[in-house]
C-alpha positions as CSV (number, residue, x, y, z in Angstrom):
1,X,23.7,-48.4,-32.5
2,X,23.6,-45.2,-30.8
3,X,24.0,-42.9,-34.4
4,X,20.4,-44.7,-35.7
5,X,18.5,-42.2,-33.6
6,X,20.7,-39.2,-34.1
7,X,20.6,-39.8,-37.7
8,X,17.1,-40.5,-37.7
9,X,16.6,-37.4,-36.1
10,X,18.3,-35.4,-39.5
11,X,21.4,-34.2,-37.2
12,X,25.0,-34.0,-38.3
13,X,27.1,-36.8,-37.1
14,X,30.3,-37.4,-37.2
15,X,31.8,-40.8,-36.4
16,X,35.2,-43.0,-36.0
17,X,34.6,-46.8,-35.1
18,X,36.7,-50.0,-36.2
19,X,36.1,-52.6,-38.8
20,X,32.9,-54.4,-38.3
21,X,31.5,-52.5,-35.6
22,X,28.3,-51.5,-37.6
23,X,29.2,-48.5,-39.1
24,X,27.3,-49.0,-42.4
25,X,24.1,-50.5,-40.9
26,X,24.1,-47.5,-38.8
27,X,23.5,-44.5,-41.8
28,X,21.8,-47.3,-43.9
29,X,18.8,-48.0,-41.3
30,X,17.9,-43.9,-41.4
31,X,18.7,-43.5,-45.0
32,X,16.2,-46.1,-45.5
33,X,13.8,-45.0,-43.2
34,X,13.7,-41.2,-44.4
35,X,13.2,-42.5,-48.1
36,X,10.2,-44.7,-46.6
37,X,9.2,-46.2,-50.0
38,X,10.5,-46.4,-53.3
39,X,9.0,-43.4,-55.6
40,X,8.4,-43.8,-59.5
41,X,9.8,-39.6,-59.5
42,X,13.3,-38.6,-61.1
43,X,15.8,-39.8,-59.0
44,X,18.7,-40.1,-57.1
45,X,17.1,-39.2,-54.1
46,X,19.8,-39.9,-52.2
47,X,23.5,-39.6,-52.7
48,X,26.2,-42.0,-50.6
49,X,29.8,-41.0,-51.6
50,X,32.4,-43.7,-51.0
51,X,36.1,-42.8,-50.9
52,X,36.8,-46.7,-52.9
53,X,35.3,-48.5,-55.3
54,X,35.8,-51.3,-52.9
55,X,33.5,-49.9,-50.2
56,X,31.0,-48.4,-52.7
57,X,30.4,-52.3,-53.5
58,X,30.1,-53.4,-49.7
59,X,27.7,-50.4,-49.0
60,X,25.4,-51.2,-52.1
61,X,25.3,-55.0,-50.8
62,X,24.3,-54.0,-47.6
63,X,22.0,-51.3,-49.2
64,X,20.2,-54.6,-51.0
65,X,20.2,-56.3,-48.1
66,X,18.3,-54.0,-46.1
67,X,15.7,-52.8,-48.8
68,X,15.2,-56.6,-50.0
69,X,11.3,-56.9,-50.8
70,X,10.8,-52.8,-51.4
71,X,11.8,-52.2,-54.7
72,X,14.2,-49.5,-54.2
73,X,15.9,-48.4,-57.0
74,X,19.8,-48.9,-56.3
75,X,22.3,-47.9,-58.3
76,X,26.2,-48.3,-58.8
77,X,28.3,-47.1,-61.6
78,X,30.5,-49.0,-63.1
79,X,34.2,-47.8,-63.5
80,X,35.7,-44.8,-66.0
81,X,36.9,-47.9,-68.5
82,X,33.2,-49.1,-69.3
83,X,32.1,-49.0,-73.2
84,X,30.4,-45.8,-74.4
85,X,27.2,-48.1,-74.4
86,X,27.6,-49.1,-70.7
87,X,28.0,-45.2,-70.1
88,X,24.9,-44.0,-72.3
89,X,22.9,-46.8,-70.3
90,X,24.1,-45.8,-66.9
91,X,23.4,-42.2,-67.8
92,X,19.7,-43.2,-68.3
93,X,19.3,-44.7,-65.4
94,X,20.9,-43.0,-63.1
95,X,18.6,-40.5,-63.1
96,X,15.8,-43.1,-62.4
97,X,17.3,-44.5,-58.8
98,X,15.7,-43.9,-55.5
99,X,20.0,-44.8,-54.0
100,X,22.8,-43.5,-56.0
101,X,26.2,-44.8,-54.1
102,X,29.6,-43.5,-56.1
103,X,33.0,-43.0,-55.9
104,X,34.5,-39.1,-55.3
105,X,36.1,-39.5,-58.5
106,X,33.3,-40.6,-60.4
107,X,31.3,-38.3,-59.0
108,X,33.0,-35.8,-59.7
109,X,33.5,-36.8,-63.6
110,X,29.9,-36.9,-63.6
111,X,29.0,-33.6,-62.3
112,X,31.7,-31.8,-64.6
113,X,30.6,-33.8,-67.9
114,X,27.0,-32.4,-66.8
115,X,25.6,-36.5,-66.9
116,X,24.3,-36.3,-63.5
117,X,22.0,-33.8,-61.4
118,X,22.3,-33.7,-58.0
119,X,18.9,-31.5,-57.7
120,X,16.6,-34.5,-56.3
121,X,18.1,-35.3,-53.7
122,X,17.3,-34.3,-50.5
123,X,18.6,-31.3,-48.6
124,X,18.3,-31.9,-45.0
125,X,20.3,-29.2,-43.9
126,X,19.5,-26.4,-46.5
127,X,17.5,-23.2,-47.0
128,X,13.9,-23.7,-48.6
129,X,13.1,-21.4,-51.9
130,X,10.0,-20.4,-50.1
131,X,12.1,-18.1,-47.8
132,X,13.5,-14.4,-49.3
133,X,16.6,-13.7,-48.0
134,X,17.9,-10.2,-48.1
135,X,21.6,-8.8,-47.1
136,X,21.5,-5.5,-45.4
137,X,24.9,-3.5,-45.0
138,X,24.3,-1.2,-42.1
139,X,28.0,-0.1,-42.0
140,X,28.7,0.1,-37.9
141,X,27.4,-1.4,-34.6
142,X,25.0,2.1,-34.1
143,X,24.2,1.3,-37.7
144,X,22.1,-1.6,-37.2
145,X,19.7,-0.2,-34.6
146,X,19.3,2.4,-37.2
147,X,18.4,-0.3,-39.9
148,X,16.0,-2.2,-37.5
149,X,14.3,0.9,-36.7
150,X,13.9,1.7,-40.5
151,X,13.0,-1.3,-41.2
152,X,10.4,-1.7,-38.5
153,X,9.1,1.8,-39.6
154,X,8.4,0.1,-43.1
155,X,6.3,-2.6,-41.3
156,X,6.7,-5.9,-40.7
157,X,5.1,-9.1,-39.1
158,X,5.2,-9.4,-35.3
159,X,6.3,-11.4,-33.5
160,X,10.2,-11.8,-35.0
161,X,13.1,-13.9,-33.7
162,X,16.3,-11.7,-33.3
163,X,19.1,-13.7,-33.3
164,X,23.0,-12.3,-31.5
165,X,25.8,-14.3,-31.1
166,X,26.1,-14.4,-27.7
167,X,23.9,-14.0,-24.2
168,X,25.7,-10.8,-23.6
169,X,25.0,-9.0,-26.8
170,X,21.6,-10.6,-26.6
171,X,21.4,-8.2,-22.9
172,X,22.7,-5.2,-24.5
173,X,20.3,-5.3,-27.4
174,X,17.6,-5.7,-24.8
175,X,18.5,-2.8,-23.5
176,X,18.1,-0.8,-26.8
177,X,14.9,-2.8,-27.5
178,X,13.0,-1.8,-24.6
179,X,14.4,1.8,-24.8
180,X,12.4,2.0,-28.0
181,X,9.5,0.7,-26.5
182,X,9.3,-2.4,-27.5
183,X,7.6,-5.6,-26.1
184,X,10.8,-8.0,-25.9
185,X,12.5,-10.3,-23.8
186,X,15.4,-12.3,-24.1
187,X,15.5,-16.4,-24.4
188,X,18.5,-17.7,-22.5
189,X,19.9,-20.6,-20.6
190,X,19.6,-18.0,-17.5
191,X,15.2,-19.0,-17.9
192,X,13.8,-21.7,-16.1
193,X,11.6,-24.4,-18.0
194,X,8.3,-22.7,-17.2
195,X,9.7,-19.1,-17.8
196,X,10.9,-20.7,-21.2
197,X,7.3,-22.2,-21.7
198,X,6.2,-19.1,-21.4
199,X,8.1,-16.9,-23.4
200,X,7.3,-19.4,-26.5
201,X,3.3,-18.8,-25.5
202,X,3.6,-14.8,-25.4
203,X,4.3,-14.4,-28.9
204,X,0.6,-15.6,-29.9
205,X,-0.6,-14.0,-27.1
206,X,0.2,-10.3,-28.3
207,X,2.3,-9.9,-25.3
208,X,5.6,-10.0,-27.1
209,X,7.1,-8.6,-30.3
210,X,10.5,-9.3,-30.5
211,X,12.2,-12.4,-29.2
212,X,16.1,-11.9,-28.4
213,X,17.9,-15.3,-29.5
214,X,21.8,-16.1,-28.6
215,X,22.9,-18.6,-31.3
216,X,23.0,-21.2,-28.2
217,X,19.3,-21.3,-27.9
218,X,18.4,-20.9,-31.5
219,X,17.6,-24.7,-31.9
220,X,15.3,-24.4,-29.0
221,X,12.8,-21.7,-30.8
222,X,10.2,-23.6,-33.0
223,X,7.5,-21.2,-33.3
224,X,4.5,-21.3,-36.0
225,X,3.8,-19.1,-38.4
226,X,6.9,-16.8,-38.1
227,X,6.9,-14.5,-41.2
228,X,10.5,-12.8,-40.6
229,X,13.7,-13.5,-38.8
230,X,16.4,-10.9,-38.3
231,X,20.1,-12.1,-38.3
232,X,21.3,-9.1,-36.4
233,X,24.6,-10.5,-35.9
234,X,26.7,-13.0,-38.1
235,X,26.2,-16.6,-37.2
236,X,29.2,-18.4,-36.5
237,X,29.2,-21.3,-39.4
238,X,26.6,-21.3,-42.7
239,X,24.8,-24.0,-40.6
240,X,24.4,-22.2,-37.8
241,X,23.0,-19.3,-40.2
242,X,20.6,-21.9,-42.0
243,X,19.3,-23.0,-38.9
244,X,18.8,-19.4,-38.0
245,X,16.7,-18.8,-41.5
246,X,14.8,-22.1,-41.3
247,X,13.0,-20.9,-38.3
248,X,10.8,-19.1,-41.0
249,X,9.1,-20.3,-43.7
250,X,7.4,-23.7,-41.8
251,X,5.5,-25.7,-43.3
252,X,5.6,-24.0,-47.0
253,X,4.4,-21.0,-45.8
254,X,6.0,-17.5,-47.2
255,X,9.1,-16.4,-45.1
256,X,12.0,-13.7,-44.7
257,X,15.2,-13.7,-43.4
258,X,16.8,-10.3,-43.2
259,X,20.9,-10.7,-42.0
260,X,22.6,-7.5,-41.4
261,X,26.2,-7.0,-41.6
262,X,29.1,-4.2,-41.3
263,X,32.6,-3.4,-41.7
264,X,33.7,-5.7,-39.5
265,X,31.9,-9.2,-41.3
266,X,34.0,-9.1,-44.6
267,X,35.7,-12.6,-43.7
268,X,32.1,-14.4,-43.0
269,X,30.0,-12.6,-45.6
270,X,31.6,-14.3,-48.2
271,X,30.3,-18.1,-47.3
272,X,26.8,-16.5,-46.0
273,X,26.6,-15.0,-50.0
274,X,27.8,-18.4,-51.5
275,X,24.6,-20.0,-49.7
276,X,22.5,-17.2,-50.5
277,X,23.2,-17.6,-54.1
278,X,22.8,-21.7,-54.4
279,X,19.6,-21.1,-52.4
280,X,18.9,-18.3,-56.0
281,X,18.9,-15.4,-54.1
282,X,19.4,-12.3,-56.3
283,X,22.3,-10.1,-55.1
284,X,24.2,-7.5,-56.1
285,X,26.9,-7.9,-58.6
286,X,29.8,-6.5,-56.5
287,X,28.3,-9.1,-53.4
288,X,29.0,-12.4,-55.4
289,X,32.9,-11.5,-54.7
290,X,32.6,-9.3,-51.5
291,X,35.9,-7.2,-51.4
292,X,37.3,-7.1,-48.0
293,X,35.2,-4.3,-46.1
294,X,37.8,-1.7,-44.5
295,X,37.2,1.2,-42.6
């Protein structure tokens, strides 16, 4: 049962075992344990997608199973053929289910035909509507040192995650950084544990500004009260990026993320603006179908 604690933990997982080894049991037991108790709210809170009828069945037995003496609302729709009557009931309560386990097809019939909203369940790997996000073109490599130093000019609130792509454009922008005059230092793999301990203490101590974060180490900064995070270069994958964001914004509280990009982004601008705009961020028109970006 080794995925129970990963999943537990609200980390991707993906895994390939043979018939009967546990697989269900194993995403059941967190499901059930991040829903906690049933809740008399607008449901589903929680979406399982089954490639077969078949399967749907088995998981929502096991579902039962597990939940028996809780009251969670469980719910499995019935097949395309059913009576316009079965439908208009299943609509109803559908929405009213703490489980929602489905087919792809039907789920997808539902979505189009508008009869089911997806917007209770839970994102556990999504960007909060408490955080503004903003997109900064700064045209060229020299361009985004320009931007930072404009937008630092402005004002914002120390201290501020800067996150690279790499350790050795994370050195180089050191470089820049202290050249400035800035109070910055770099978190890397290269640190030892106390020197790591440390540089997460400074921050609140007034003795750094800027925090330097290859993507490899941007799980490993989970600071408090961090009003602004700068995506100086592109993440890798949208998760990577929502990671980056969600380092703002704890707790409720009011956050920014500010994500520059140039000439050279066009090909992994156009999934960051697809998140930015499911998340409502307001963009410009000619953003929500980037055109290539060319010399």
């Amino acid at each position: 049962m080794e995925p129970i604690p990963i999943l537990a933990a609200q980390r991707d997982l993906l895994a390939c075992a043979p018939t009967g080894s546990g697989k269900t049991l194993a995403f059941l037991v967190p499901i059930l344990h991040a829903l906690k108790a049933p809740s008399l709210a607008a449901g589903p809170r929680c979406l399982i997608v089954s490639p077969t009828r078949e399967l749907a069945s088995h998981i929502e037995r096991h579902v039962r199973e597990l939940a028996a003496g809780k009251a969670f609302r469980i719910a499995l729709p019935n097949k395309p053929t059913a009576t316009q009557q079965q439908q208009q009931q299943q609509q109803q309560q559908q929405h009213y289910h703490d489980i929602f386990i489905v087919t792809s097809m039907l789920l997808m019939k539902a979505i189009e035909q508008e009869a089911l909203s997806l917007s209770t369940v839970q994102a556990v790997n999504a960007i909060p509507s408490n955080i503004t996000q903003e997109l900064l073109f700064a045209g060229s490599e020299p361009g985004k040192l320009i931007a930072r130093r404009q937008r630092i000019a402005v004002g914002i609130d120390f201290p501020v995650p800067i996150y690279v792509l790499n350790v050795h454009r994370a050195n180089d922008l050191y470089k820049e950084l202290v050249y400035d005059g800035f109070r910055v230092d770099v978190f890397s793999r290269d640190r030892s544990n106390a020197q790591h301990e440390q540089i997460v203490e400074n921050p609140w101590t007034g003795v750094l500004r800027c925090l330097i974060c290859p993507d490899l180490m941007a799980r490993s900064v989970d600071f408090k009260g961090i009003r602004l995070v700068i995506n100086y270069d592109f993440s890798t994958s949208v998760a990577t990026n929502i990671h980056r964001i969600g380092r703002t914004g704890r707790g409720g509280g009011p956050g920014k993320a500010l994500t520059l990009f140039t000439r050279d982004d066009g090909d992994r601008l156009r999934p960051i603006v697809q998140v930015m705009l499911q998340s409502g961020t307001e963009l410009p028109e000619w953003l929500h179908k980037p055109p290539k970006l060319t010399r």
